[in-house]
C-alpha positions in Angstrom: -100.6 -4.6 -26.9 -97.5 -5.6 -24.5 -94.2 -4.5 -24.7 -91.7 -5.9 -26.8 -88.9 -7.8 -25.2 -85.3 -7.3 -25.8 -82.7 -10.1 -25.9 -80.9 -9.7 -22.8 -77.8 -11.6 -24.6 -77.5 -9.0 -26.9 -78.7 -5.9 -24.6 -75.7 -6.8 -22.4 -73.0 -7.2 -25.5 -73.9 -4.2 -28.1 -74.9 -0.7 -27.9 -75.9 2.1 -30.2 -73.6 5.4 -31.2 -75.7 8.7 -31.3 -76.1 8.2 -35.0 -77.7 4.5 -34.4 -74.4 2.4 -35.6 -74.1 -0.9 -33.5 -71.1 -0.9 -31.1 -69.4 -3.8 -30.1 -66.4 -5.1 -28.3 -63.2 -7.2 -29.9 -62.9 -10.7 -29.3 -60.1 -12.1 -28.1 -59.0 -10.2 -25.3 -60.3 -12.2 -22.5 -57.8 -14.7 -21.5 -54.5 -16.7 -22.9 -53.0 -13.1 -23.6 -49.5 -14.2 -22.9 -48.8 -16.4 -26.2 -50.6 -13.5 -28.7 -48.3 -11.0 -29.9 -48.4 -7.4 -28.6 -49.9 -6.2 -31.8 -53.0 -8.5 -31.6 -53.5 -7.1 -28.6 -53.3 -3.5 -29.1 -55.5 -4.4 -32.0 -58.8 -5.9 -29.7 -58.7 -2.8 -27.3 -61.7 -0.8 -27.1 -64.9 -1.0 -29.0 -66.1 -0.7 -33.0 -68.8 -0.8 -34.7 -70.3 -3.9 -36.3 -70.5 -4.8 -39.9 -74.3 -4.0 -42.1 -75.0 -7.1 -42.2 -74.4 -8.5 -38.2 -76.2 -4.3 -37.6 -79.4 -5.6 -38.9 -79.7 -8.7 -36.8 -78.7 -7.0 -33.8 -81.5 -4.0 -34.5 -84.2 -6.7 -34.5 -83.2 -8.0 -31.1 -82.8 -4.7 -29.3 -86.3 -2.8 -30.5 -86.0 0.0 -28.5 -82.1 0.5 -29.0 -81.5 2.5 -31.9 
């Protein structure tokens, strides 16, 4: 039997907490920063984890993740 495959798209955007939660970056904190207010962007810094429902998807593209 060969090895499964993981979905590179999604190897290189999410990652899995020690408990096996999904991790994921904000959106909107790439570029055209200077119009958004300064509590938007406080808001999108850093990482959280993603919601049940978006977890499951993401757990059947990543089969050795988490």
């Amino acid at each position: 039997m060969p090895k499964m495959k993981s979905k590179r798209s999604a190897a290189k955007r999410f990652s899995f907490t020690g408990s096996g939660k999904v991790k994921r970056n904000h959106a909107f904190h790439r570029h055209n920063l200077t119009h958004k207010s300064q509590a938007s962007k406080v808001g999108t810094r850093g990482t959280t984890v993603a919601a049940d429902g978006d977890a499951k998807l993401i757990k059947l593209m990543l089969p050795y993740g988490g």
